[in-house]
PQR file with spaces between the fields and no chain letter, atoms N, CA, C, O and H, PARSE charges and radii, in Angstrom:
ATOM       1  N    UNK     1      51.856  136.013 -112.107 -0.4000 1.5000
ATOM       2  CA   UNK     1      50.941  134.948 -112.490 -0.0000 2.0000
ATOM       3  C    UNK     1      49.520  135.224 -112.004  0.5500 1.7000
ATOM       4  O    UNK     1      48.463  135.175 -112.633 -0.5500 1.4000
ATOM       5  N    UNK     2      49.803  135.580 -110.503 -0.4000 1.5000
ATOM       6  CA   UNK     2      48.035  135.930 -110.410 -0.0000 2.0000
ATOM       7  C    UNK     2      47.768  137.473 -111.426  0.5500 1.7000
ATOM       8  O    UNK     2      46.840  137.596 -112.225 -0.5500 1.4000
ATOM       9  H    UNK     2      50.662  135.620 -109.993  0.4000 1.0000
ATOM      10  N    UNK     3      48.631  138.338 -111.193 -0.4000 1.5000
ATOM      11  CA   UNK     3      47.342  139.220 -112.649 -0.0000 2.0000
ATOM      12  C    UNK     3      47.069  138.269 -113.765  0.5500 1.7000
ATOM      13  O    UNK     3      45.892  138.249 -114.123 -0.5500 1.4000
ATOM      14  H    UNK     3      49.385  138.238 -110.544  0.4000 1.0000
ATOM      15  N    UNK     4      47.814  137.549 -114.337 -0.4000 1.5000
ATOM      16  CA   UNK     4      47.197  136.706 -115.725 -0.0000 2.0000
ATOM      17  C    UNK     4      46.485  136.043 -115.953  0.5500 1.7000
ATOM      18  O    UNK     4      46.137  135.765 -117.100 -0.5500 1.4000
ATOM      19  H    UNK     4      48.771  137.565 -114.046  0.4000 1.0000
ATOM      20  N    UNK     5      45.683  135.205 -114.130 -0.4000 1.5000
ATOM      21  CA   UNK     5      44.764  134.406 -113.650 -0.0000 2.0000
ATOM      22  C    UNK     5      43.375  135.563 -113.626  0.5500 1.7000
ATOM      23  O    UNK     5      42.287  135.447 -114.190 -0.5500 1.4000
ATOM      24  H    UNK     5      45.966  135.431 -113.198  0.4000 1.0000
ATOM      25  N    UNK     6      43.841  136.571 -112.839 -0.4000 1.5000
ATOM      26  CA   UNK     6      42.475  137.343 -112.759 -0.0000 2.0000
ATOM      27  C    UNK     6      42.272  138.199 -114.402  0.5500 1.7000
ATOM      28  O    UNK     6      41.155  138.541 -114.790 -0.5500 1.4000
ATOM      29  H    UNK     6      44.725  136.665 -112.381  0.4000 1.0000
ATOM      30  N    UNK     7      42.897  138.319 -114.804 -0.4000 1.5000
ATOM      31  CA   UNK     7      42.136  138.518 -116.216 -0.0000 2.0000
ATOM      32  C    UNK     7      41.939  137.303 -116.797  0.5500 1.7000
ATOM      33  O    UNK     7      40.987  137.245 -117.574 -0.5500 1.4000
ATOM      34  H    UNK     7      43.804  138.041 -114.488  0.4000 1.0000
ATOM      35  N    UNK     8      42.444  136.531 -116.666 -0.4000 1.5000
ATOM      36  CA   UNK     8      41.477  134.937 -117.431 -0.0000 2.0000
ATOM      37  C    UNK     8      40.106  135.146 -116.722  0.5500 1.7000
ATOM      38  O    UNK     8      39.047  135.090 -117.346 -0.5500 1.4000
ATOM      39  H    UNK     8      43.219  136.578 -116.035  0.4000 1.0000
ATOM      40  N    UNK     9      40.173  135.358 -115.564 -0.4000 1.5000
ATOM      41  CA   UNK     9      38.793  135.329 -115.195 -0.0000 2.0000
ATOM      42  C    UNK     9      37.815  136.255 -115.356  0.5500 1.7000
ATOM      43  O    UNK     9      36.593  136.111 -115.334 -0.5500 1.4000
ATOM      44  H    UNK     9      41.034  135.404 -115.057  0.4000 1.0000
ATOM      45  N    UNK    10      38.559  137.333 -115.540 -0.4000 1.5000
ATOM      46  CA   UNK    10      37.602  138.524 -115.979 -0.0000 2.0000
ATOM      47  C    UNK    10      37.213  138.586 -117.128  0.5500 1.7000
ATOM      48  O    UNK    10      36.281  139.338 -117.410 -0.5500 1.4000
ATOM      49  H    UNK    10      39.552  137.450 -115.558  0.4000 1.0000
ATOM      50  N    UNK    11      37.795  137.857 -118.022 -0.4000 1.5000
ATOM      51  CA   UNK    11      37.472  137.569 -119.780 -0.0000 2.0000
ATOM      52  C    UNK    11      36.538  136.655 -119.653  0.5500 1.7000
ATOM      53  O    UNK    11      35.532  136.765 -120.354 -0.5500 1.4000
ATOM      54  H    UNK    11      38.552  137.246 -117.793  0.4000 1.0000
ATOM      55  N    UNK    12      36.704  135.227 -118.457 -0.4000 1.5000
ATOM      56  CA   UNK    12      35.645  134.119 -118.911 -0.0000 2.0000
ATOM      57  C    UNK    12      34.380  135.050 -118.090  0.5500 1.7000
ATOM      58  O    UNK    12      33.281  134.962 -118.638 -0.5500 1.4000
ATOM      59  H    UNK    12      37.521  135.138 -117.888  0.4000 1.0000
ATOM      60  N    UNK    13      34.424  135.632 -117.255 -0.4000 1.5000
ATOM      61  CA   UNK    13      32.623  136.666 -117.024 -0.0000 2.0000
ATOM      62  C    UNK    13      32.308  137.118 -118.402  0.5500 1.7000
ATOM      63  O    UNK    13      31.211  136.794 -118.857 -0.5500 1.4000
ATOM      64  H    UNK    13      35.317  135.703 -116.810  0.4000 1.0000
ATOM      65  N    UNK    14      33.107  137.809 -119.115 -0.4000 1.5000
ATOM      66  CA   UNK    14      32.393  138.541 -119.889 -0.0000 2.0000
ATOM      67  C    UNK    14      31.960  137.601 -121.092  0.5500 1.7000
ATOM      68  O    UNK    14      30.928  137.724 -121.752 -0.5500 1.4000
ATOM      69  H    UNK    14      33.998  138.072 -118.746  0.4000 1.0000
ATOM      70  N    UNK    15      33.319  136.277 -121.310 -0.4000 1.5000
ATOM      71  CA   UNK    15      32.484  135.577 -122.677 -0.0000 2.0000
ATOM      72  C    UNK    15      30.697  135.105 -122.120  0.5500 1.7000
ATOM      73  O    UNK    15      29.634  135.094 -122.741 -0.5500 1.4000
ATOM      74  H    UNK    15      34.157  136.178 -120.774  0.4000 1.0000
ATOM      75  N    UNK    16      30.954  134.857 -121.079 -0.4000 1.5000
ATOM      76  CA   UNK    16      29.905  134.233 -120.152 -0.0000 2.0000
ATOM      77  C    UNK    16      28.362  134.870 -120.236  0.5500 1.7000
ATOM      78  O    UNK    16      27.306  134.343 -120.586 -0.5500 1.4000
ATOM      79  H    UNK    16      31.817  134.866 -120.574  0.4000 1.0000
ATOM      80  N    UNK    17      28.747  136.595 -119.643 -0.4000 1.5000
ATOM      81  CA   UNK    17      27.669  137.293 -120.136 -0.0000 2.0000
ATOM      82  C    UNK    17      27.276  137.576 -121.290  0.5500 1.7000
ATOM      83  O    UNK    17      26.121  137.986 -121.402 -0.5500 1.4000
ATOM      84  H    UNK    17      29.604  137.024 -119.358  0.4000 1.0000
ATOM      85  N    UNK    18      28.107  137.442 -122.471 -0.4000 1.5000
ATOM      86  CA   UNK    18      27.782  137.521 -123.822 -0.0000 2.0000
ATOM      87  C    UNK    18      27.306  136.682 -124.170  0.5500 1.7000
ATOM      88  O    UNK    18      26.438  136.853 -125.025 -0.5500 1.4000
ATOM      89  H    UNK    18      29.045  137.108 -122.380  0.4000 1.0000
ATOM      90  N    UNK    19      27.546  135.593 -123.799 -0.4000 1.5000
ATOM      91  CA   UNK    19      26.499  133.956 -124.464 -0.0000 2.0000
ATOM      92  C    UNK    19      25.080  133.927 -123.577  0.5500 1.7000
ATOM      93  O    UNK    19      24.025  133.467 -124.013 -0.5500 1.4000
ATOM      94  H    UNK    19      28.251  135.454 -123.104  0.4000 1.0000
ATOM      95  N    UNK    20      25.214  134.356 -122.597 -0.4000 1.5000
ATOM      96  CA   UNK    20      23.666  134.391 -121.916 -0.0000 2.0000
ATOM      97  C    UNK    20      22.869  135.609 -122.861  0.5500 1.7000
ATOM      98  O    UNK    20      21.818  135.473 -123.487 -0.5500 1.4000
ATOM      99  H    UNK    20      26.072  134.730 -122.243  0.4000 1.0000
ATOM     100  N    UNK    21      23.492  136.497 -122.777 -0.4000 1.5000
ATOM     101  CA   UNK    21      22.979  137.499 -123.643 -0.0000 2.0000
ATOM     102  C    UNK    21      22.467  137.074 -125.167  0.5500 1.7000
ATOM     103  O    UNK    21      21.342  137.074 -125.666 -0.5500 1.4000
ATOM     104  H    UNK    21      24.346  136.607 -122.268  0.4000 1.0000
ATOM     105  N    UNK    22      23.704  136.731 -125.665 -0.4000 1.5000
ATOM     106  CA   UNK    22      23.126  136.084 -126.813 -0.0000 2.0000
ATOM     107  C    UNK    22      21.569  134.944 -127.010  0.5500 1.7000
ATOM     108  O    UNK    22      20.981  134.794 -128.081 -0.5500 1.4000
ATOM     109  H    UNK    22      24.618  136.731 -125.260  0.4000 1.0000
ATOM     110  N    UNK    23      21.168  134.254 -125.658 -0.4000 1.5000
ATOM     111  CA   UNK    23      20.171  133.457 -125.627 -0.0000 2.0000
ATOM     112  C    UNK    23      20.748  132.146 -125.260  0.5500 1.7000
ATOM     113  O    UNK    23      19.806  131.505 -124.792 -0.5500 1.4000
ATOM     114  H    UNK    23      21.646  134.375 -124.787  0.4000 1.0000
ATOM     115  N    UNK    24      22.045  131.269 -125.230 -0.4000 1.5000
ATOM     116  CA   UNK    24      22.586  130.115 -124.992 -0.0000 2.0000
ATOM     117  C    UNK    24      22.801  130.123 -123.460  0.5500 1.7000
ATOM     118  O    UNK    24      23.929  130.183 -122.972 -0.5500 1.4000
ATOM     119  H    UNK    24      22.810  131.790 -125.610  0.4000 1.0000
ATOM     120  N    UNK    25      21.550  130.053 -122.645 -0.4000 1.5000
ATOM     121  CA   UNK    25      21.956  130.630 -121.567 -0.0000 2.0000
ATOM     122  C    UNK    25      22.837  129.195 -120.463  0.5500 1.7000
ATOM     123  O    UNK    25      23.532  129.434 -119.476 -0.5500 1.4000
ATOM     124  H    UNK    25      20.634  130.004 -123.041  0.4000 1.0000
ATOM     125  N    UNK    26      22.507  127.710 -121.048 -0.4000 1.5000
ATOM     126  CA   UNK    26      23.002  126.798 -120.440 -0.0000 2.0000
ATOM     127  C    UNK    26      24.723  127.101 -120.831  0.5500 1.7000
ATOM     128  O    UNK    26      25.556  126.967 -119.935 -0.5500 1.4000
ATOM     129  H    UNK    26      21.943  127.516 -121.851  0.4000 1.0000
ATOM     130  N    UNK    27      25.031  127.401 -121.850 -0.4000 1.5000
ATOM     131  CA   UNK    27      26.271  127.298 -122.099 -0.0000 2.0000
ATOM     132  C    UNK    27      27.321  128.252 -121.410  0.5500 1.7000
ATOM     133  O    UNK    27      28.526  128.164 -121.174 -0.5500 1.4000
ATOM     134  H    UNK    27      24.354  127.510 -122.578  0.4000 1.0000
ATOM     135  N    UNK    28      25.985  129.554 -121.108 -0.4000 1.5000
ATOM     136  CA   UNK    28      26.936  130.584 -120.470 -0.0000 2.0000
ATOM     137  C    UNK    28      27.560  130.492 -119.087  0.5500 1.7000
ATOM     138  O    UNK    28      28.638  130.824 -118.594 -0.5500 1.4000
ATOM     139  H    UNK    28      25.006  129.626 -121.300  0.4000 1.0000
ATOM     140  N    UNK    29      25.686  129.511 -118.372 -0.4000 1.5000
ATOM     141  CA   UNK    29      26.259  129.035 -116.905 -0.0000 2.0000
ATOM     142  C    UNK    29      27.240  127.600 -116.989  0.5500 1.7000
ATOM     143  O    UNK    29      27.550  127.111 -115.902 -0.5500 1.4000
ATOM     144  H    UNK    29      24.811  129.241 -118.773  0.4000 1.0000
ATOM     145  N    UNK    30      27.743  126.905 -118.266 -0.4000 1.5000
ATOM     146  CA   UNK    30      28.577  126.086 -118.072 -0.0000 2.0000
ATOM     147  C    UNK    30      30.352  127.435 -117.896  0.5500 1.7000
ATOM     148  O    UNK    30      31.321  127.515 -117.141 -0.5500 1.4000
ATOM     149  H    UNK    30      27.491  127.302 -119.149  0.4000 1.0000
ATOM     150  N    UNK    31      29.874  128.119 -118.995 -0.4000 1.5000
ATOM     151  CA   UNK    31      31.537  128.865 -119.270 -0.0000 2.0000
ATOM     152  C    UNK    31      31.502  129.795 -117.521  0.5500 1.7000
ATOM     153  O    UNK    31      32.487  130.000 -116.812 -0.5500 1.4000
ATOM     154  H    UNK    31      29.086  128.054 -119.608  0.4000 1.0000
ATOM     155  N    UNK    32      30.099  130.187 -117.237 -0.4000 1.5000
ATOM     156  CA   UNK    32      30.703  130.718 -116.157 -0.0000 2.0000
ATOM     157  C    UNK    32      30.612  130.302 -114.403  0.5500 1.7000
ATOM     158  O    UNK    32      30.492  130.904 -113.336 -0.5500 1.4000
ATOM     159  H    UNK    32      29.300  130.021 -117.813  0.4000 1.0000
ATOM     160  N    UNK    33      30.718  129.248 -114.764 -0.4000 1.5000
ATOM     161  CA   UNK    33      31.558  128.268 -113.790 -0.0000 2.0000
ATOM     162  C    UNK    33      32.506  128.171 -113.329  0.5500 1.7000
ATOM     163  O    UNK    33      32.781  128.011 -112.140 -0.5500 1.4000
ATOM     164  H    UNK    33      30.816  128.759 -115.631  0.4000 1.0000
ATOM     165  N    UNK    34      33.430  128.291 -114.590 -0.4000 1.5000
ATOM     166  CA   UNK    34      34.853  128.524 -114.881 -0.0000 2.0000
ATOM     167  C    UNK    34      35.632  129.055 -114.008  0.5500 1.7000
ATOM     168  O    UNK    34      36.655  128.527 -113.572 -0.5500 1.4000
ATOM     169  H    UNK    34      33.207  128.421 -115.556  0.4000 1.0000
ATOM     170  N    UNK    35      35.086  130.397 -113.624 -0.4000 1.5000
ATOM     171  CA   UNK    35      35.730  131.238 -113.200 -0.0000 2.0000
ATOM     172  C    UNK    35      36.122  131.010 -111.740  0.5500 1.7000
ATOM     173  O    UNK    35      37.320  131.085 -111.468 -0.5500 1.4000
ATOM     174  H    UNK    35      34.255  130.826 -113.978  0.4000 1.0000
ATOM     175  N    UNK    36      35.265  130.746 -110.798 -0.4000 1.5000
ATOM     176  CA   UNK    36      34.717  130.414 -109.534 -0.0000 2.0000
ATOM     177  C    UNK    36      36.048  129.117 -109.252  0.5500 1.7000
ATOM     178  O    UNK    36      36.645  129.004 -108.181 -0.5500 1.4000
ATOM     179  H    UNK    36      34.292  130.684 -111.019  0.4000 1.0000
ATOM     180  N    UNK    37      36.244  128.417 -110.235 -0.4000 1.5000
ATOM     181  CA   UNK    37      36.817  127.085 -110.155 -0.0000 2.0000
ATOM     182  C    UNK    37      38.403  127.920 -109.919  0.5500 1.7000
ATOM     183  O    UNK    37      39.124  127.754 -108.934 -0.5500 1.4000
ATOM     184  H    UNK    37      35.759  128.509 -111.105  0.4000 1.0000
ATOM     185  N    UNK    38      38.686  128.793 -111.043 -0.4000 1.5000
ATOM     186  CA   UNK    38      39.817  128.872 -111.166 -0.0000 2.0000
ATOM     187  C    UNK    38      40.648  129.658 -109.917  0.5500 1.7000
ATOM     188  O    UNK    38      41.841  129.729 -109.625 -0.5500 1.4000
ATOM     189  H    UNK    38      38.101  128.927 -111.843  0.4000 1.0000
ATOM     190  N    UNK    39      39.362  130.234 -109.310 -0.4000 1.5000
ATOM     191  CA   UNK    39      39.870  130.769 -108.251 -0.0000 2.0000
ATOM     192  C    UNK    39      40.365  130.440 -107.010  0.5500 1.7000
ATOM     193  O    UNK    39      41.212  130.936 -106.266 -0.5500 1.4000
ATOM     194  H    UNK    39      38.393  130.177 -109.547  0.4000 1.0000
ATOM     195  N    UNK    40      39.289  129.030 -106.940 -0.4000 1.5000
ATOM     196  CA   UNK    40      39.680  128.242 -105.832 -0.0000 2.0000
ATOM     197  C    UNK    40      40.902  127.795 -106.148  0.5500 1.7000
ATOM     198  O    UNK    40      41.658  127.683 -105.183 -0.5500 1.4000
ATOM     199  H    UNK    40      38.601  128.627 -107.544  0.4000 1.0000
ATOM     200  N    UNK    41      41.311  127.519 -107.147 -0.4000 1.5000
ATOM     201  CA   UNK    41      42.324  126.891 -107.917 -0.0000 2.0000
ATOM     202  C    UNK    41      43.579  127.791 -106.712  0.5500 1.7000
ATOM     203  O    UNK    41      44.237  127.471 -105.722 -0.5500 1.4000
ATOM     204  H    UNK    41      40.697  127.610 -107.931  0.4000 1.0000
ATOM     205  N    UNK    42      43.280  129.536 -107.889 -0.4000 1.5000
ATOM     206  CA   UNK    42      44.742  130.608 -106.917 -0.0000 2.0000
ATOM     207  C    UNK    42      44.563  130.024 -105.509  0.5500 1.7000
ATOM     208  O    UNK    42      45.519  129.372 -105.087 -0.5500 1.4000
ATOM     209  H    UNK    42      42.746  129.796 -108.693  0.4000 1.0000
ATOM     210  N    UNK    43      43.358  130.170 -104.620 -0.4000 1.5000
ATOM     211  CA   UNK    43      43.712  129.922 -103.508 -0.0000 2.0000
ATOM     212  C    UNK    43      44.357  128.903 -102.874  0.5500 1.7000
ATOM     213  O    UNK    43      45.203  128.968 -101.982 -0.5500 1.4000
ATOM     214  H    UNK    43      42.582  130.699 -104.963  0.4000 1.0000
ATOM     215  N    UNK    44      43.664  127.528 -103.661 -0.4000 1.5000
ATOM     216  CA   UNK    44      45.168  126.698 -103.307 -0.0000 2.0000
ATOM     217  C    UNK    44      46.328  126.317 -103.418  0.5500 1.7000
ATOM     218  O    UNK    44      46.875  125.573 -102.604 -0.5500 1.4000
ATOM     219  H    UNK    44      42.977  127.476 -104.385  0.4000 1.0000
ATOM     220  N    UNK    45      46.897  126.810 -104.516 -0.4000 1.5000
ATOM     221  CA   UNK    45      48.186  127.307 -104.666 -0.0000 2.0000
ATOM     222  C    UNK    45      48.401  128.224 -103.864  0.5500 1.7000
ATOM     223  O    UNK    45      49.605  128.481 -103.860 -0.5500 1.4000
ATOM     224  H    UNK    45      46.453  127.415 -105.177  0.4000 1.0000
ATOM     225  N    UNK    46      47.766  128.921 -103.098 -0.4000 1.5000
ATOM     226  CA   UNK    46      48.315  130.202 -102.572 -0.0000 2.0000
ATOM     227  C    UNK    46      48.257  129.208 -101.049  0.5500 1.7000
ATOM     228  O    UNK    46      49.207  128.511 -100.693 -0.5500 1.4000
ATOM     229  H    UNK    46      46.788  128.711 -103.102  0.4000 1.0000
ATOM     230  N    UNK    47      47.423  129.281 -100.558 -0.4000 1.5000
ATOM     231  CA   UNK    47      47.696  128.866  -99.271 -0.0000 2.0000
ATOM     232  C    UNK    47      48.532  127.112  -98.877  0.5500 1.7000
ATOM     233  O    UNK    47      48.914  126.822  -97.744 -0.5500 1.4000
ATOM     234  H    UNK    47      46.652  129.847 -100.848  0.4000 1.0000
ATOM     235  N    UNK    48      48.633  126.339  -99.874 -0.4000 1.5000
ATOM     236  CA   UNK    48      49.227  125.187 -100.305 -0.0000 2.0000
ATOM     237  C    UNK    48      51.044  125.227  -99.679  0.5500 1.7000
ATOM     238  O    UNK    48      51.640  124.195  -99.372 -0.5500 1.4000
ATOM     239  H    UNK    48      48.322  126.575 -100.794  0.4000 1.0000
ATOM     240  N    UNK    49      51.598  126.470  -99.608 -0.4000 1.5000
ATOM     241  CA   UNK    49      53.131  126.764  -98.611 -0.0000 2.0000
ATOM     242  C    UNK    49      52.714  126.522  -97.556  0.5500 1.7000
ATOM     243  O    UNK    49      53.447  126.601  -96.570 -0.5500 1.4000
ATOM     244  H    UNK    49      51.114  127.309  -99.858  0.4000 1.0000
């Protein structure tokens, strides 16, 4: 489960850098938010035993 978490997250960087790139740069720092969240997320599931 965590490899399937860290490539979710490694996909939402890159949609992230592609929409900043593209010029939508509010939307990119909304999508890449995401990522940061989801991580805290693993960690509390992880340390949560």
């Amino acid at each position: 489960m965590n490899v399937l978490l860290l490539l979710v997250v490694f996909s939402i960087i890159v949609v992230s850098e592609m929409r900043f790139l593209q010029g939508e740069k509010l939307e990119a720092i909304f999508i890449g938010l995401w990522a940061p969240t989801i991580l805290g997320f693993m960690n509390f599931l992880k340390y949560r035993k």
